[in-house]
C-alpha distance (Angstrom), angle and dihedral (degrees) to the residues before:
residue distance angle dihedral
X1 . . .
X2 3.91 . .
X3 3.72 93.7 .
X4 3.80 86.7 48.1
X5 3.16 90.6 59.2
X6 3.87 97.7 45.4
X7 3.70 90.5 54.6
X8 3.64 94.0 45.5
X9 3.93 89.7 52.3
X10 3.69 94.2 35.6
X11 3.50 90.6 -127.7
X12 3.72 137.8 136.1
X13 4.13 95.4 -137.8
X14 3.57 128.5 30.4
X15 4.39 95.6 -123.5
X16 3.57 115.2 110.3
X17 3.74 125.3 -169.8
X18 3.80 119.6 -111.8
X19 4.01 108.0 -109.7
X20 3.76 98.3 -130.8
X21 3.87 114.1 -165.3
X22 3.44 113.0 -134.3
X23 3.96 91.7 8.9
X24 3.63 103.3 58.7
X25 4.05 117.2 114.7
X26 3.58 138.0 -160.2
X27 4.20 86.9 -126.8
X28 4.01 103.0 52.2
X29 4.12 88.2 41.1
X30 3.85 88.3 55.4
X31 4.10 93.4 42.3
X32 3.34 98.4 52.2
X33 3.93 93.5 47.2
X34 3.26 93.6 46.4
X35 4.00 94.7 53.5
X36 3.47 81.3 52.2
X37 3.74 109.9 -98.8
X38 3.91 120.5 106.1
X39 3.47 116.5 -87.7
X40 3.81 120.8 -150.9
X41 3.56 137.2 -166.4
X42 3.93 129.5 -159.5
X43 3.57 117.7 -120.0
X44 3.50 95.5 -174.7
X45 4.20 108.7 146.7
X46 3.97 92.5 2.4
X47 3.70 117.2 148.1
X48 3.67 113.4 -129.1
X49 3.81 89.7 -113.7
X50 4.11 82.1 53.8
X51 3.58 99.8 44.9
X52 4.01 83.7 57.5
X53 3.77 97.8 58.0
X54 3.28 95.9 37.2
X55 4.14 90.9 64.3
X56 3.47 91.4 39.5
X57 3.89 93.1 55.2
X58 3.98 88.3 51.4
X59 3.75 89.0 47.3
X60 4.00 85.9 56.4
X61 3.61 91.6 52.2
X62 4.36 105.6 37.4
X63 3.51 127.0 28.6
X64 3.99 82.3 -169.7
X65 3.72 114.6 98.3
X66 3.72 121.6 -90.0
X67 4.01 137.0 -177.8
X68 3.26 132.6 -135.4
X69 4.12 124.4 -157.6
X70 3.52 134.0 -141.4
X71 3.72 134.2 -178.0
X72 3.48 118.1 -127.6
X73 3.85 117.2 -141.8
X74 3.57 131.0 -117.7
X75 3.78 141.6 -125.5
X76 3.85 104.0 -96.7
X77 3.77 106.2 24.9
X78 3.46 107.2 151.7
X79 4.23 123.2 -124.9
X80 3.76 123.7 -141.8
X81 3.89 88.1 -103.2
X82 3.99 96.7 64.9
X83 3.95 100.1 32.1
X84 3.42 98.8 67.1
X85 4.07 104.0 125.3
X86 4.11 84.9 37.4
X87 3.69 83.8 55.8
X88 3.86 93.2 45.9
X89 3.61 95.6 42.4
X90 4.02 100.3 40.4
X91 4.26 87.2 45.7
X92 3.78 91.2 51.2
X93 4.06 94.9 50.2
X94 3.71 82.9 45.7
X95 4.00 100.8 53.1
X96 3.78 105.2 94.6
X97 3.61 83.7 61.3
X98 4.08 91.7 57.7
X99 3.77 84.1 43.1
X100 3.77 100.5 57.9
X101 3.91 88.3 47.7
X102 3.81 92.0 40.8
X103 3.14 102.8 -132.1
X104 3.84 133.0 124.9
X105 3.62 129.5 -85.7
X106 4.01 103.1 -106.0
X107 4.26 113.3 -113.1
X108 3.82 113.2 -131.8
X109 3.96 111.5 -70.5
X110 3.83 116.5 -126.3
X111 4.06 78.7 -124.7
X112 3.85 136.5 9.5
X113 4.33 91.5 -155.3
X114 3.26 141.8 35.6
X115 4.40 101.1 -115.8
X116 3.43 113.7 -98.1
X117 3.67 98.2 -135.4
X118 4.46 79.3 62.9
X119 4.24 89.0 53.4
X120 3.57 107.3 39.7
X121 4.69 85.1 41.5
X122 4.02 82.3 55.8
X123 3.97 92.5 52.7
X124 3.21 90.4 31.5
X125 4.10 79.9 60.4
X126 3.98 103.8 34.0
X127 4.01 83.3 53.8
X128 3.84 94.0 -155.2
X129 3.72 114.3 -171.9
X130 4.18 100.7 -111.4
X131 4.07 127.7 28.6
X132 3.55 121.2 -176.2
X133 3.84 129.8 -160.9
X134 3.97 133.1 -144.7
X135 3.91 121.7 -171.6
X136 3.90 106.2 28.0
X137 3.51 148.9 -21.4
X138 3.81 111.2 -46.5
X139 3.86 113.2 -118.9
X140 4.04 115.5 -87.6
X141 3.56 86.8 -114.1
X142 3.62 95.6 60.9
X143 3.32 95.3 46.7
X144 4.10 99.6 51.8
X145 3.90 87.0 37.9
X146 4.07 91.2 49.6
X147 4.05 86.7 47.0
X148 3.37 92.9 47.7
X149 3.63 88.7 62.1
X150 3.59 89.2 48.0
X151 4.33 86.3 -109.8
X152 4.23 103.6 155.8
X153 4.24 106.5 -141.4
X154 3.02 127.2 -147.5
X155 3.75 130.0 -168.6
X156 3.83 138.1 -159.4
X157 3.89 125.3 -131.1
X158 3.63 126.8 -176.6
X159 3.82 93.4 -177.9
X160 3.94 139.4 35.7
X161 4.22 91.1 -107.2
X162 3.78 94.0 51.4
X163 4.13 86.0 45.2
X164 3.78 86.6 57.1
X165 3.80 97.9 39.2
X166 3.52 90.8 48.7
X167 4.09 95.5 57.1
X168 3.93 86.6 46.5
X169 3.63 80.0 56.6
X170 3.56 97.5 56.3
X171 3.32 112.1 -114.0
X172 4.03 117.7 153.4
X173 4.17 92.9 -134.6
X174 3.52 136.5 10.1
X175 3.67 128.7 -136.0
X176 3.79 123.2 -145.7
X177 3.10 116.8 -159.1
X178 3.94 120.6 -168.6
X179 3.73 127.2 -147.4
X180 3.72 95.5 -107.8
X181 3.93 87.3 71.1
X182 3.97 133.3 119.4
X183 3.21 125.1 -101.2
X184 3.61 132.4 -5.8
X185 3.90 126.1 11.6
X186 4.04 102.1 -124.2
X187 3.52 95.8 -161.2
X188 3.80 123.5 148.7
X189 3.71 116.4 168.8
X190 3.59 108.7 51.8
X191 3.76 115.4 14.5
X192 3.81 124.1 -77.4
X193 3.77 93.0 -109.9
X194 3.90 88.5 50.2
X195 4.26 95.5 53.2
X196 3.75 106.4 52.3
X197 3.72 97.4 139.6
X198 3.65 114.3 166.7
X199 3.68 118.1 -119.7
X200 4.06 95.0 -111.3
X201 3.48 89.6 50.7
X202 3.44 96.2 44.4
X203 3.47 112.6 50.6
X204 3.69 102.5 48.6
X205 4.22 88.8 55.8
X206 3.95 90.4 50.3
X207 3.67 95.6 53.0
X208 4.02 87.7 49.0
X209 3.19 87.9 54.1
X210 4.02 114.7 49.1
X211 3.54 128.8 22.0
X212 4.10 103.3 -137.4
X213 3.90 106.0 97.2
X214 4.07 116.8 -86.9
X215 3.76 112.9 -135.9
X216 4.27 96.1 -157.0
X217 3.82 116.1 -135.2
X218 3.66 130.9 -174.9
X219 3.31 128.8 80.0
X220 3.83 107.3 -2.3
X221 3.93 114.8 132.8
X222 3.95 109.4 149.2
X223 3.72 134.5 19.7
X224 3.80 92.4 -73.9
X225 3.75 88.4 69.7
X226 3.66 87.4 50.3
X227 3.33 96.6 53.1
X228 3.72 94.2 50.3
X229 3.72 97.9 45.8
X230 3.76 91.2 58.9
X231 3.63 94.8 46.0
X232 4.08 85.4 57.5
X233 3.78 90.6 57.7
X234 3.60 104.8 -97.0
X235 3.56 120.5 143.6
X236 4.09 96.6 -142.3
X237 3.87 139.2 -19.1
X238 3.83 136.1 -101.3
X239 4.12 105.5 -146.7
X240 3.97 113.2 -165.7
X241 3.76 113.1 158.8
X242 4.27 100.8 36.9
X243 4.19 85.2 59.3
X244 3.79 90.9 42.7
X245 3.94 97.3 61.1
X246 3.89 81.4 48.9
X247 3.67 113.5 116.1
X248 4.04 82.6 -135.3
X249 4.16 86.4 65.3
X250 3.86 125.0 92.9
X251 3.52 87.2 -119.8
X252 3.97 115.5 125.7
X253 4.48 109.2 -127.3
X254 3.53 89.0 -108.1
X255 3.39 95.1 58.4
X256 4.28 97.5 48.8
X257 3.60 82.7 47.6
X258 3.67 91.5 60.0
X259 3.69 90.6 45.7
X260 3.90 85.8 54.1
X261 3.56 102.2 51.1
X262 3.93 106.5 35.6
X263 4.11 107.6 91.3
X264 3.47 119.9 -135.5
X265 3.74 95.4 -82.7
X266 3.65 92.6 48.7
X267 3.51 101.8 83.7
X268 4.15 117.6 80.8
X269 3.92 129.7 -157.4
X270 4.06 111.1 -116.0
X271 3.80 152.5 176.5
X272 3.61 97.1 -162.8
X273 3.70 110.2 99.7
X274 3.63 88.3 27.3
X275 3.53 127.8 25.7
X276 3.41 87.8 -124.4
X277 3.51 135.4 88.9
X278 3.94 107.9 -97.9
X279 4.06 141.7 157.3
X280 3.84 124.5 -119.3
X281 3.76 150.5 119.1
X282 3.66 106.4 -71.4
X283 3.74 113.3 -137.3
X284 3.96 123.4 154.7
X285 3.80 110.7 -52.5
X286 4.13 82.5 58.7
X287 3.50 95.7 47.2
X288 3.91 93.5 47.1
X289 3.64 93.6 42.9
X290 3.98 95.0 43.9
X291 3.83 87.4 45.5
X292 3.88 86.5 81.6
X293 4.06 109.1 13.5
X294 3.70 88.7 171.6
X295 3.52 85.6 83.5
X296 4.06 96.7 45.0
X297 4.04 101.6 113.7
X298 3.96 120.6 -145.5
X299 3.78 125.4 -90.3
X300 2.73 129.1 -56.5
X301 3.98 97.5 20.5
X302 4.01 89.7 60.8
X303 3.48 93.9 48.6
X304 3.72 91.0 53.5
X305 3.45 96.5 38.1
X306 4.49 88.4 54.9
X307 3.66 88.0 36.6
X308 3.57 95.4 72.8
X309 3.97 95.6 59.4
X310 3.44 86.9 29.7
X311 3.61 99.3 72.1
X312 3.97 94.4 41.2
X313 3.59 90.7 50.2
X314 3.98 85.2 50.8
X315 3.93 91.6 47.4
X316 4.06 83.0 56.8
X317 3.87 90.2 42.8
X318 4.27 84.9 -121.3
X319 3.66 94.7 166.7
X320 3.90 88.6 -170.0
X321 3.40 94.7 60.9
X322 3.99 104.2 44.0
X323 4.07 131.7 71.1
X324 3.83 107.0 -85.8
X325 3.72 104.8 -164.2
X326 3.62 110.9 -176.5
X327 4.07 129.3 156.7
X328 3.74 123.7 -135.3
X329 4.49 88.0 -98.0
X330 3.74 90.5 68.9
X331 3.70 95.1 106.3
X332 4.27 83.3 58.6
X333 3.98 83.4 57.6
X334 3.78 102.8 103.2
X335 3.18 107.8 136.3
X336 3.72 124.5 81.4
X337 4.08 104.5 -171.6
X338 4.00 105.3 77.9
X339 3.98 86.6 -143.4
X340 4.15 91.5 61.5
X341 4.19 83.2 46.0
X342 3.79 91.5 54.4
X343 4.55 93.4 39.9
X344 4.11 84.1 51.8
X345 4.06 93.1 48.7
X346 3.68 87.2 46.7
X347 4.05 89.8 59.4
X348 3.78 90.0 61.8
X349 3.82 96.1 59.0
X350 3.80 127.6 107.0
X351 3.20 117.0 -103.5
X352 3.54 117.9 -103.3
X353 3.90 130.5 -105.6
């Protein structure tokens, strides 16, 4: 199943890179494609006119394939039109925050997201070789148009049932991704607090149950990982947190110090810089937010609302004040050049025949 996998991808080794959103860069993407893994990029927020540029610039700099990610939306979300006392109530709670930065409290936007329809038409156009999907099944539409262009899709499970609706979706590999993981929780048939399945538990059920390859996620950060992840059945690895304490990453130094020195049972599952359920380091915004969660407003109107003193705190490399998004394996991050990251993972593969 691995060299399925490889020759789906095009790739020479089954390890993709995380896509972080927010944290991805141009550089890491590249590196890791070019050492033969897949590179992929987060697309999370991009305008269409972004999105464009964005795979153009990674174009310029590998002619190995990449993937990009996008998040698909779900049923309910609200607009800025019918969230106004969420808005109100959410930007009030977060205030002191503003206030320590100095900088003012945001007004309403006329939007909190670019449309879908806008992202997926721009990948849809920039035809990389790889997309990958969090929150759902991506439309039938999508998926016969993306194939059409000869686009591989990927999609992201959390449980066993969104594993199997996922294949009957048509996607060409599924990615299971364990509770231990970075970041946010991508679940979509039950609720996020209902599908934390660990990684080694995880893994070996999803490849029972569908017959795409499963590219295991969670927890993996050196060649042990690997190792493991292959004996479970899965056909490659997804590896979030080890790239993101690379100097190559988006990620400011405060924040891959964090990642460095939190133990495993440091990190904490949240909705307060989202809306969303997510993993990281808690430091102050969480605790201030989480202090009072009546006041924590649905996605994607809290992660607006945090992502405007979020990115000035980030600027000033405030690691208080910014998303920390770590999983569990951070204290196996030790290496801070992306390129030693990908050699170790490389150590933990099967050997080939």
């Amino acid at each position: 199943m691995t060299q399925k996998l490889t020759q789906l991808l095009g790739v020479q080794a089954p390890i993709v890179l995380g896509a972080f959103g927010g944290l991805s860069s141009i550089q890491l993407t590249s590196l890791v494609s070019d050492r033969g893994g897949l590179g992929s990029y987060g697309l999370y927020g991009y305008s269409g006119e972004r999105i464009f540029s964005t795979i153009q610039e990674l174009r310029h700099l590998t002619a190995s394939p990449f993937a990009v990610n996008l998040w698909l939306p779900l049923p309910g979300e609200p607009s800025p039109a019918d969230s106004h006392a969420e808005f109100s109530a959410a930007l009030d709670a977060l205030k002191p925050l503003f206030v320590e930065l100095d900088i003012e409290p945001p007004q309403r936007p006329d939007r909190y997201l670019p449309s879908f329809s806008e992202q997926i038409d721009a990948v849809l156009t920039a035809r990389p070789a790889v997309v990958s999907f969090v929150y759902g099944v991506p439309p039938a539409e999508i998926v016969d148009a993306a194939h059409r262009y000869g686009i591989v899709i990927l999609g992201t499970a959390t449980t066993v049932d969104e594993a199997i609706a996922l294949e009957r979706g048509g996607v060409d590999a599924v990615i299971a991704s364990g509770a231990e993981a970075a970041g946010h929780r991508v679940s979509f048939i039950d609720a996020a607090e209902d599908s934390l399945v660990g990684t080694f538990a995880l893994v070996p059920q999803v490849v029972d149950a569908v017959i795409v390859p499963v590219i295991a996620a969670g927890g993996i950060a050196d060649r042990r990982g690997v190792a493991a992840a292959h004996a479970l059945g899965a056909a490659g690895v997804q590896v979030g947190t080890a790239f993101l304490c690379a100097r190559q990453s988006a990620a400011t130094e405060a924040h891959r110090l964090a990642i460095t020195s939190t133990p495993a049972h440091g990190t904490v599952l949240t909705r307060s810089m989202s809306g969303r359920l997510a993993r990281g380091i808690p430091n102050r915004a969480i605790r201030t937010i989480d202090s009072d969660t009546t006041h924590i407003a649905p996605f994607p109107v809290q992660n607006w609302l945090t992502g405007q003193f979020r990115t000035a705190a980030s600027r000033r490399n405030i690691g208080d004040l910014v998303s920390l998004w770590a999983g569990q394996a951070g204290p196996l991050a030790t290496w801070d050049d992306a390129d030693d990251v990908f050699t170790e993972l490389l150590h933990g593969l099967p050997p080939r025949g």
